[in-house]
Rosetta silent file (secondary structure, phi, psi, omega in degrees, C-alpha in Angstrom):
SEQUENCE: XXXXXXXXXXXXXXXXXXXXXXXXXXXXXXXXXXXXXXXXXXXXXXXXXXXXXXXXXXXXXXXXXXXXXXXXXXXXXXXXXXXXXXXXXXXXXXXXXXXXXXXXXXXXXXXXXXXXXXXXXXXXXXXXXXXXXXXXXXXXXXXXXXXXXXXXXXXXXXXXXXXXXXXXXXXXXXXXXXXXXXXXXXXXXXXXXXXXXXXXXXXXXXXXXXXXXXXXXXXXXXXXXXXXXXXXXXXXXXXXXXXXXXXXXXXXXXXXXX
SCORE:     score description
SCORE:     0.000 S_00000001
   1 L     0.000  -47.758  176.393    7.067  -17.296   11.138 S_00000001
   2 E  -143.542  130.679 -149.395    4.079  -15.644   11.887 S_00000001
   3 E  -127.565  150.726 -174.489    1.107  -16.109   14.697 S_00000001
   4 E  -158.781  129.854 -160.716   -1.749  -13.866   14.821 S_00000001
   5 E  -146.827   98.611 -172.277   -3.939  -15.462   17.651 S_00000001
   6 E    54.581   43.758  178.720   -7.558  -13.392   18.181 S_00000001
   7 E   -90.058  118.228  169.490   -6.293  -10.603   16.919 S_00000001
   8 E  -133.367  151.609 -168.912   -8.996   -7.216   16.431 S_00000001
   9 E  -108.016  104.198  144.892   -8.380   -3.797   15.384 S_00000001
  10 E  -129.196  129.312 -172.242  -10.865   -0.769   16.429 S_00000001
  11 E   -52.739  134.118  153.915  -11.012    2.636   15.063 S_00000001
  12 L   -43.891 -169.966  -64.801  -12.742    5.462   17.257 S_00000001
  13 L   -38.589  -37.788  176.045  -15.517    5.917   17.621 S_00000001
  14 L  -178.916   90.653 -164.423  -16.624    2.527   16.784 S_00000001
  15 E  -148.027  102.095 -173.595  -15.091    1.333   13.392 S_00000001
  16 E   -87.504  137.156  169.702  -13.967   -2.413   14.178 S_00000001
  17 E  -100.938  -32.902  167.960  -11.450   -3.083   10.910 S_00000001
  18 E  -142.413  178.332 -158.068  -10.545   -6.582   11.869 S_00000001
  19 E  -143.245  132.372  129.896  -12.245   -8.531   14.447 S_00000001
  20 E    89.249   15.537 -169.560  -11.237  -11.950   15.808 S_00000001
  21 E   -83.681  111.019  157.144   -8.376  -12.979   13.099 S_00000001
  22 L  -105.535  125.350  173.497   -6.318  -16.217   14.178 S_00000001
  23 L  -164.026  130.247 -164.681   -3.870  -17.615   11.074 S_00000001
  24 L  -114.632  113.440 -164.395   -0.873  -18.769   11.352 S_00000001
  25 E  -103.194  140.100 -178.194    2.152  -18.182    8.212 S_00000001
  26 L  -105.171  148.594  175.046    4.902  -20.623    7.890 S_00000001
  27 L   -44.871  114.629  174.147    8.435  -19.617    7.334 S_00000001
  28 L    91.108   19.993 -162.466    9.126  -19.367    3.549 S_00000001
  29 L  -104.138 -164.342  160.769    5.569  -19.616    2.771 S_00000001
  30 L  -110.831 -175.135  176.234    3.738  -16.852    0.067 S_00000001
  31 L  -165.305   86.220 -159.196    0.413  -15.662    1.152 S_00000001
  32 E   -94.533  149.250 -167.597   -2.088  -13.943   -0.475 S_00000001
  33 E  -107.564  142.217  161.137   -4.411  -11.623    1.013 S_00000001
  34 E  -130.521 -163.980  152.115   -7.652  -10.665   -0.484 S_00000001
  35 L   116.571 -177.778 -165.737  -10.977   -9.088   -0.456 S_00000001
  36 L   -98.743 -150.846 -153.870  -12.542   -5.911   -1.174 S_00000001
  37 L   -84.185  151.251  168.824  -11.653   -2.664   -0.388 S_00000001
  38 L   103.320  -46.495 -172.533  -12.442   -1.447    3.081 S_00000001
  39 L   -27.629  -61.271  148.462  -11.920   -5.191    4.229 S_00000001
  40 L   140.796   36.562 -177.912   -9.163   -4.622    6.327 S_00000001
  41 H   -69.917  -72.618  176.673   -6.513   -6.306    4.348 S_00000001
  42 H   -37.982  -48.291  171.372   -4.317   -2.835    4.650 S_00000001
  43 H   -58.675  -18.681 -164.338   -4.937   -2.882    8.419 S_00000001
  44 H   -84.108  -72.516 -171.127   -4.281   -6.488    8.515 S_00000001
  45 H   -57.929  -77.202 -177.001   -0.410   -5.657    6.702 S_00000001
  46 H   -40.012  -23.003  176.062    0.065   -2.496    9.321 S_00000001
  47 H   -69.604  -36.977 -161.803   -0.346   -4.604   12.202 S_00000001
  48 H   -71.195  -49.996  162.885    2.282   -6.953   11.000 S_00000001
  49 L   -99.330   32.796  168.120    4.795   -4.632   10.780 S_00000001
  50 L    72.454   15.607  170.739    4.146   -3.001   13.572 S_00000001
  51 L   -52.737  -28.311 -162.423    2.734    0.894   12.315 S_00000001
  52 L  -133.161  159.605  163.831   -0.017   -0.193   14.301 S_00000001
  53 L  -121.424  158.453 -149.902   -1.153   -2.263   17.490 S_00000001
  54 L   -86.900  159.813  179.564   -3.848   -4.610   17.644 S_00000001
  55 L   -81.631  -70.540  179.284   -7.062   -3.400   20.150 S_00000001
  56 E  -116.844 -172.126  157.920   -6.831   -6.941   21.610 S_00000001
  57 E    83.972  167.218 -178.916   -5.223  -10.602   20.889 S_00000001
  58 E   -83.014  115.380 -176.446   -1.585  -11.466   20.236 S_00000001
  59 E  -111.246  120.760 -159.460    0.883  -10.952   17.122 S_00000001
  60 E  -139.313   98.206 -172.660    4.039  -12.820   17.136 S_00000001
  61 E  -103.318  117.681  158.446    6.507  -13.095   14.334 S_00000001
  62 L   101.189   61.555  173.056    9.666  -15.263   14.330 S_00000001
  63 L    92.217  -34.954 -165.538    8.774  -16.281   18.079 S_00000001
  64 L  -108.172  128.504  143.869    8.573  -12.725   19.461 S_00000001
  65 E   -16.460   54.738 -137.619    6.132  -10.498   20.574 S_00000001
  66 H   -76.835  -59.862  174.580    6.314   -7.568   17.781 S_00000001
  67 H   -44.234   -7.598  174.670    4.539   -5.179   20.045 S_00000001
  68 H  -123.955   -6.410  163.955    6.791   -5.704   22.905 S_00000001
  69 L   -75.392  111.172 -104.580    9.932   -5.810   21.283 S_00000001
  70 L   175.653  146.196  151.498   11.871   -2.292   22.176 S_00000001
  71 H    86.539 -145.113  152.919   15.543   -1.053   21.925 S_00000001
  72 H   -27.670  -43.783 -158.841   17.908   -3.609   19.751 S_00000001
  73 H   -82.083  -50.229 -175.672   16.160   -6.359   19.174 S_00000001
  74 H   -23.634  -63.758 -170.551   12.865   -3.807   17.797 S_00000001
  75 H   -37.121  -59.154 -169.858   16.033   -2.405   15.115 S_00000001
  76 H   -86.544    4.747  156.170   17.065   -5.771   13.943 S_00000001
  77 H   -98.574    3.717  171.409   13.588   -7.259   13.165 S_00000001
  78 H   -92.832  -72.272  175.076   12.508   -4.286   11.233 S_00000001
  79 L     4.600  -58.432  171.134   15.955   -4.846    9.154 S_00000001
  80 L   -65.313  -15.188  176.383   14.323   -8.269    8.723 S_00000001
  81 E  -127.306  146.395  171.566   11.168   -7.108    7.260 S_00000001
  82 E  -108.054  158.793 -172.093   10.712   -5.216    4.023 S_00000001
  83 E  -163.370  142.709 -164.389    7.465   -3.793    3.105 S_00000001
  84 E  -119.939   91.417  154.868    6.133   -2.169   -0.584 S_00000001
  85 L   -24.563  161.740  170.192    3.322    0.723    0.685 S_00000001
  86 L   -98.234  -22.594  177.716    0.453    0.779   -1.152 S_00000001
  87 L  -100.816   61.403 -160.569    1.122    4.613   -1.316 S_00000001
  88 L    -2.978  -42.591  154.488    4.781    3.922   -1.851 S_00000001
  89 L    93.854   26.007  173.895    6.179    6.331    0.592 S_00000001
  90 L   -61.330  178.562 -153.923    9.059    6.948   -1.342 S_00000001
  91 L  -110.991  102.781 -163.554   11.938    9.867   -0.564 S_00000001
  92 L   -75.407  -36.096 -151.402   10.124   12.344   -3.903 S_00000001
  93 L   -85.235  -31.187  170.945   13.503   14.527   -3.608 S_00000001
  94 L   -81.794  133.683  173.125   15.909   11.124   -4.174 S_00000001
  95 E   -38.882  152.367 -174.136   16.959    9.437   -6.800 S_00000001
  96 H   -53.914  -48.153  160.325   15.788    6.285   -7.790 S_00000001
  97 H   -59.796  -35.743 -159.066   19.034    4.623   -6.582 S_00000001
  98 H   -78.472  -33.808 -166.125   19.630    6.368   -3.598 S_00000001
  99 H   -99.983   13.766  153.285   15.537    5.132   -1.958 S_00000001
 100 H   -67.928  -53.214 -157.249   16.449    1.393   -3.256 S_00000001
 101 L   -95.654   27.051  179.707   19.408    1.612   -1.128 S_00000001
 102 H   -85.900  -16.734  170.334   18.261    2.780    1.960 S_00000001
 103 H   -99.528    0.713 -174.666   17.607   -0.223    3.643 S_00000001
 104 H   -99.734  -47.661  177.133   20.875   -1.828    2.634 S_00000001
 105 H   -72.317  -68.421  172.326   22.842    1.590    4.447 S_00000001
 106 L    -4.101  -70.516 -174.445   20.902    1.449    7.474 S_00000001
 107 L   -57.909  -26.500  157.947   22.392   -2.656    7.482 S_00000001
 108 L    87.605   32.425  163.802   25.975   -0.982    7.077 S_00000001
 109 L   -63.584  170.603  166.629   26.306   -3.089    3.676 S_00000001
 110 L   -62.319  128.444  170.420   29.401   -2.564    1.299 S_00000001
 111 L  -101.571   13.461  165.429   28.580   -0.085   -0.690 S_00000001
 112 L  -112.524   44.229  105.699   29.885   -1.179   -3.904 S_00000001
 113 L   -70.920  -25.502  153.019   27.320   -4.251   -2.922 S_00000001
 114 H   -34.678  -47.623 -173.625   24.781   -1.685   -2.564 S_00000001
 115 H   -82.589  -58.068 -143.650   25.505   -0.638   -5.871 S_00000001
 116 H   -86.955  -50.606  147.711   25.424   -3.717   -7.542 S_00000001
 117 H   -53.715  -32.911  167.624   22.264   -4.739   -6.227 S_00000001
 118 H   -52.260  -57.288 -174.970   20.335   -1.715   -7.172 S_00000001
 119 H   -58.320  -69.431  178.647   21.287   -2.312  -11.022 S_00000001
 120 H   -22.388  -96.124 -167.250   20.078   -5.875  -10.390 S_00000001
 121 H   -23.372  -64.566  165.321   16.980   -4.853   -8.994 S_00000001
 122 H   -11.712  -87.743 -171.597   16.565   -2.442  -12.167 S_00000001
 123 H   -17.509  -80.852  173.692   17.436   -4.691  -14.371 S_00000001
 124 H    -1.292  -68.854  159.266   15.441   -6.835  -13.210 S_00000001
 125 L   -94.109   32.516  171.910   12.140   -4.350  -13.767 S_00000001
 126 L    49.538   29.536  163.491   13.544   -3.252  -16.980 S_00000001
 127 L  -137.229   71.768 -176.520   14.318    0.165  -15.415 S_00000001
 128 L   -72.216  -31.326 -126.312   18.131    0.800  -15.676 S_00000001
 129 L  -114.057  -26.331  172.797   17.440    3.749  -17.379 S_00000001
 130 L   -65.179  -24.451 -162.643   15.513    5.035  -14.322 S_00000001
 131 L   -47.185  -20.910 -156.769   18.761    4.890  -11.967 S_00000001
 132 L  -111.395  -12.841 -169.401   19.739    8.727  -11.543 S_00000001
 133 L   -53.347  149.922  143.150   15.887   10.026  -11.928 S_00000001
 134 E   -92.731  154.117 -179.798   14.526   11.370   -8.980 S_00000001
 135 H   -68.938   13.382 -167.420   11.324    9.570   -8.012 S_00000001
 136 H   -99.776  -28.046 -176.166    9.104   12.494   -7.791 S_00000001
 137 H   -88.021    3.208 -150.293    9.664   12.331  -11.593 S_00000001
 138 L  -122.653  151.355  172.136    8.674    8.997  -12.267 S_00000001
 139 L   -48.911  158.918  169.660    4.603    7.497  -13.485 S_00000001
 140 H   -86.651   -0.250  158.505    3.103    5.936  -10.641 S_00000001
 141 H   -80.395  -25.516  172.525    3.579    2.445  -12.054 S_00000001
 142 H   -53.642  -73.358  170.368    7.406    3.491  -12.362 S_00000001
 143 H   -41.852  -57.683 -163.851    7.392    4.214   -8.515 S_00000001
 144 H   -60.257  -13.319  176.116    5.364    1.299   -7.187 S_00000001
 145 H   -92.287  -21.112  143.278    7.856   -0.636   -8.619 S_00000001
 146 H   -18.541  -54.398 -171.778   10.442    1.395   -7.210 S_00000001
 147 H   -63.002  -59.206  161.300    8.514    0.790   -3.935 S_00000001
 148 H   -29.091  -58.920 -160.551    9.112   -2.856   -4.668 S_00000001
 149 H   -95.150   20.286  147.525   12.316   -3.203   -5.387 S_00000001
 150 H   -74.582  -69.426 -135.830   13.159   -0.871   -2.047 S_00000001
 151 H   -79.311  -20.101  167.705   11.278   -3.309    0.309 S_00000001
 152 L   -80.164  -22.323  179.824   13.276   -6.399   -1.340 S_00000001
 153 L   -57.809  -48.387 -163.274   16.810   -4.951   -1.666 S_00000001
 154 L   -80.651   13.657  178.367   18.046   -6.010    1.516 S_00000001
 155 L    45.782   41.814  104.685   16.646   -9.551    0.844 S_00000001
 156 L    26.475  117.305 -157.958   14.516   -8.925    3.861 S_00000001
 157 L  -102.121   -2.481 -152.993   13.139  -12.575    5.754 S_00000001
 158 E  -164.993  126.404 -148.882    9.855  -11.213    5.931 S_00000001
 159 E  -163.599   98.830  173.869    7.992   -9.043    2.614 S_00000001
 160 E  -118.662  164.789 -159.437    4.643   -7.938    3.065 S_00000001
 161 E  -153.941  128.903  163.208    3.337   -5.964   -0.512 S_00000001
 162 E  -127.586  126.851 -172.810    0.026   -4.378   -0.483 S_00000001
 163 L    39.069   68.852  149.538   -1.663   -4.071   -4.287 S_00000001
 164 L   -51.741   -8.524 -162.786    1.962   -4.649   -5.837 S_00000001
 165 L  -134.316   55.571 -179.297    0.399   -4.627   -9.294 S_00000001
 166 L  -106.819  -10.474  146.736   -2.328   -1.952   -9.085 S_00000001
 167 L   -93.200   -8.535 -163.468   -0.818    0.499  -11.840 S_00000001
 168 L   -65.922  125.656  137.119    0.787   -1.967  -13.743 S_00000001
 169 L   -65.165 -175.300 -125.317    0.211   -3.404  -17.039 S_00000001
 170 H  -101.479  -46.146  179.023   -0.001   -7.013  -17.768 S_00000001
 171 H   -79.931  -38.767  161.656    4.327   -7.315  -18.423 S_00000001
 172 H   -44.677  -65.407  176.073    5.127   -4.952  -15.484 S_00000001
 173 H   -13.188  -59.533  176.557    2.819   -7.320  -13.581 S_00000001
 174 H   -66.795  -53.022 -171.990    5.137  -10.282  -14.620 S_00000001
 175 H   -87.714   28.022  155.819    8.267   -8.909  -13.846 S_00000001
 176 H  -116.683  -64.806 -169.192    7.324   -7.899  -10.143 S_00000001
 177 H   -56.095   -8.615  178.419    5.637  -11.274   -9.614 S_00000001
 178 L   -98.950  -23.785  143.175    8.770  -12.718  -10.998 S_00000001
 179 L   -49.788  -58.980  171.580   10.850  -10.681   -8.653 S_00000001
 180 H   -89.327   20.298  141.984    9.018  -11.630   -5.608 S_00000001
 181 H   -88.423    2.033  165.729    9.331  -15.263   -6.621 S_00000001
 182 H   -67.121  -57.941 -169.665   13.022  -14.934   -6.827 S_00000001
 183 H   -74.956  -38.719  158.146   12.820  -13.629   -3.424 S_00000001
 184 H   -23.592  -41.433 -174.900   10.212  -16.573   -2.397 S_00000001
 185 H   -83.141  -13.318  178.957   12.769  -18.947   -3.681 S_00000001
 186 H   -89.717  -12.835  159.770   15.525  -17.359   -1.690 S_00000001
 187 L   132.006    7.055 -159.606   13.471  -18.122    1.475 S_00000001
 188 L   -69.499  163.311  143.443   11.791  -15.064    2.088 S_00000001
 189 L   -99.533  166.807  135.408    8.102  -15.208    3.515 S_00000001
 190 L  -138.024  144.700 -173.022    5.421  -12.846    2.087 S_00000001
 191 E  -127.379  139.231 -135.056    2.300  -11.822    2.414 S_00000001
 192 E  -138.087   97.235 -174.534    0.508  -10.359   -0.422 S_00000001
 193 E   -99.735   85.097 -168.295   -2.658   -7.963   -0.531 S_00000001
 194 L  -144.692  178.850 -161.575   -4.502   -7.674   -3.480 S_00000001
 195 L  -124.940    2.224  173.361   -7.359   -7.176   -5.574 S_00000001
 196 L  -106.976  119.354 -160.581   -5.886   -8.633   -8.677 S_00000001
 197 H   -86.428   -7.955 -176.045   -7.092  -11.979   -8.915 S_00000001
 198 H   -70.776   11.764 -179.041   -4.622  -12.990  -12.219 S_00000001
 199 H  -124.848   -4.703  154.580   -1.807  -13.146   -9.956 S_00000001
 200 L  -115.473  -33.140 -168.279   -3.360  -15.866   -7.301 S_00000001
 201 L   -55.224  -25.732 -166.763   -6.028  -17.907   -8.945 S_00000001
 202 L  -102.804  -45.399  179.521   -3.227  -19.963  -10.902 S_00000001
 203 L   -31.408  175.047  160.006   -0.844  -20.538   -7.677 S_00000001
 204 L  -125.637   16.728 -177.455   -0.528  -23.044   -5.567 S_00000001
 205 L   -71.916 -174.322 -171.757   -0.056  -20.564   -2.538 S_00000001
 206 E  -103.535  162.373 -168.535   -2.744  -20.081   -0.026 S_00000001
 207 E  -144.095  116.716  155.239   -5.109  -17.361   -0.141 S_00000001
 208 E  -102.309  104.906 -162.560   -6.780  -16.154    2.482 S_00000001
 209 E   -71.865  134.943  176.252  -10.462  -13.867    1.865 S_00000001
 210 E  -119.990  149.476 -175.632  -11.436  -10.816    5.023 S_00000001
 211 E  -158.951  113.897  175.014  -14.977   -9.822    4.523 S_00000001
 212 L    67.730   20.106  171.430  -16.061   -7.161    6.839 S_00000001
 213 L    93.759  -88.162 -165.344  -12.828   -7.479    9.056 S_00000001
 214 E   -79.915 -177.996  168.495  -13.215  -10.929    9.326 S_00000001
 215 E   -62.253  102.348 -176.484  -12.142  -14.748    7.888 S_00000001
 216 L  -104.593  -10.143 -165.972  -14.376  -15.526    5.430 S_00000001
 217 L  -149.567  165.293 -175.557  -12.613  -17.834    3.371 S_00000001
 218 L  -167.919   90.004  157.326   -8.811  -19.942    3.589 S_00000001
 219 E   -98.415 -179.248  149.213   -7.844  -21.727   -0.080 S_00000001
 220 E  -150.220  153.283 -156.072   -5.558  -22.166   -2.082 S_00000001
 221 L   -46.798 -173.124 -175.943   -5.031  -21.404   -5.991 S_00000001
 222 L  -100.073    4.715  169.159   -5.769  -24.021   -8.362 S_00000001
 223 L    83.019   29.134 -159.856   -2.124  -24.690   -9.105 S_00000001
 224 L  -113.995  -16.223 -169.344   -2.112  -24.801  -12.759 S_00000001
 225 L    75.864  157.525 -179.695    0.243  -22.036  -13.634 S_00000001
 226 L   -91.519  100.226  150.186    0.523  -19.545  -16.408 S_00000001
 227 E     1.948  153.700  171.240    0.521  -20.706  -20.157 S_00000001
 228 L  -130.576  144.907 -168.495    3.928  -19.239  -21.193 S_00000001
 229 L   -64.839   13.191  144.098    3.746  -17.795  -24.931 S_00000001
 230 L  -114.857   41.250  176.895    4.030  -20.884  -26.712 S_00000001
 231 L    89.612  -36.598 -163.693    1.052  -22.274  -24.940 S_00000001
 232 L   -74.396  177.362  163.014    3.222  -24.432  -22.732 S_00000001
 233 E  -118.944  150.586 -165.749    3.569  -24.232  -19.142 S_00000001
 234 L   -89.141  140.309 -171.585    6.209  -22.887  -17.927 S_00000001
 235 L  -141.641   23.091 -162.497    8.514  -24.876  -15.829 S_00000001
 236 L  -134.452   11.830 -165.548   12.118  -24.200  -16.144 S_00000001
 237 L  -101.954   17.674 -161.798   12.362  -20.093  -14.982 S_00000001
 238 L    72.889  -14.126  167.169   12.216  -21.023  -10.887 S_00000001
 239 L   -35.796   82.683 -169.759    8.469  -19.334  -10.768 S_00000001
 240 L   -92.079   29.883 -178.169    6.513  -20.900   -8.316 S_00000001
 241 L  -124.578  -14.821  172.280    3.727  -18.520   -9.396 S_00000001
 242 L    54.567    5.127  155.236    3.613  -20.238  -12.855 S_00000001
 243 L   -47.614  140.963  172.259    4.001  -16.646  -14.000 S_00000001
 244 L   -87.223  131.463  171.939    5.844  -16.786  -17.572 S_00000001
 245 L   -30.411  138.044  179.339    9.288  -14.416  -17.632 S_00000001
 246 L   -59.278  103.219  163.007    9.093  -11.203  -17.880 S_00000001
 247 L   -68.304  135.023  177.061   10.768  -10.701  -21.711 S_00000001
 248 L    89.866    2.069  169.697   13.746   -8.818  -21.643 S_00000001
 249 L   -57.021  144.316  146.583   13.879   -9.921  -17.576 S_00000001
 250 L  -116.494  122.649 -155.225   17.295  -10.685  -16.404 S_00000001
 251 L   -73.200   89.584 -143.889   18.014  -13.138  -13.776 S_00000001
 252 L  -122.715  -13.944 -168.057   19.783  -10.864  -11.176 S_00000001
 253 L    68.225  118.175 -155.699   19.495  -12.664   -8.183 S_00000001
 254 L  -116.123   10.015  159.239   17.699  -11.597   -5.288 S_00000001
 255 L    82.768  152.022  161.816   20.533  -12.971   -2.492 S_00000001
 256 L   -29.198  122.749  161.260   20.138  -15.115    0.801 S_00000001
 257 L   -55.043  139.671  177.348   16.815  -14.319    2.996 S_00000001
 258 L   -80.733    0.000    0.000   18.289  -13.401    6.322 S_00000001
């Protein structure tokens, strides 16, 4: 799915942000990105969807050349990828429905499927109640998950999320990590940039550490999963994050990865 072959980034005057990164993401896989701020984990996620171009080396996702793709073809892989800002970049003047469902009109969906995913998606984050707000009105943990559940509506084959859980309390947490493992399970790839380690340490995805721009480290969690509130582990909600449900979550379906 995605090749990144010597790839370095540098700012004038002389600010390298990533230097020399080759790693290669398989179709369907999760991915978590880490390290600390300043790393170049954000720079790393801008490349990929193409805000930015690399100073040298090659980026190539589903075969193609993302930097070299133009016209048609450019249109219908950004369709294909969804992406949750770390500054959310939401539409402040629109309603909460209306910036879910912007990447679903673009795609020239049905719009009473349009509709019907956006209440999913809600649901989903326990914010039905949110639909008509505009999003200039909402806390900034209401919005990033807003941001979320924008970059996911269109079930998107490709989902990169930078610090999804960085306003979030501990149950908000769960029910976005339980969202993008819906969409994991529907086939999606993602790649995942954070600083919160309670949402990788327990995987069994791979985690790859940038330190100073570069690779310093390529693991993967220890696989044990998250205790569920009677101790147990949980193994029957589809989580492949070993995340426990979100209470009061509803199973909404996040539809076929394209």
């Amino acid at each position: 799915m995605i090749e990144m072959i010597k790839v370095t980034k540098r700012y004038p005057p002389d600010v390298t942000a990533l230097d020399d990164i080759s790693v290669s993401i398989a179709s369907g896989e999760m991915f978590f990105l880490i390290g600390r701020s300043g790393a170049g984990k954000t720079t790393l996620l801008k490349l990929l969807c193409n805000m930015e171009r690399p100073t040298n080396g090659l980026i190539e996702i589903a075969g193609m050349n993302i930097h070299q793709v133009t016209g048609n073809k450019l249109a219908k892989l950004r369709q294909k990828v969804g992406v949750a800002y770390q500054d959310f970049r939401l539409l402040t003047d629109r309603t909460v429905a209306e910036n879910i469902a912007i990447s679903m009109e673009v795609s020239y969906k049905k719009p009473e499927l349009i509709r019907t995913r956006v209440k999913s998606l809600l649901a989903q984050l326990q914010l039905e109640d949110k639909h008509d707000k505009l999003t200039g009105d909402l806390s900034r943990g209401e919005q990033q998950r807003i941001a979320l559940a924008r970059a996911v509506a269109n079930s998107p084959s490709l989902i990169l999320v930078d610090e999804p859980t960085g306003n979030l309390d501990a149950t908000s947490t769960a029910q976005v990590m339980e969202l993008l493992s819906r969409s994991h399970n529907a086939g999606a790839t993602i790649v995942i940039a954070t600083h919160d380690e309670s949402i990788y340490r327990h995987s069994s995805h791979r985690i790859m550490e940038i330190n100073n721009g570069r690779i310093s480290s390529l693991t993967k969690g220890d696989g044990q999963g998250w205790p569920n509130a009677a101790g147990a582990k949980d193994g029957g909600s589809g989580n492949d994050l070993g995340w426990p449900k979100a209470a009061g979550a509803t199973d909404g379906g996040s539809g076929d990865a394209i």
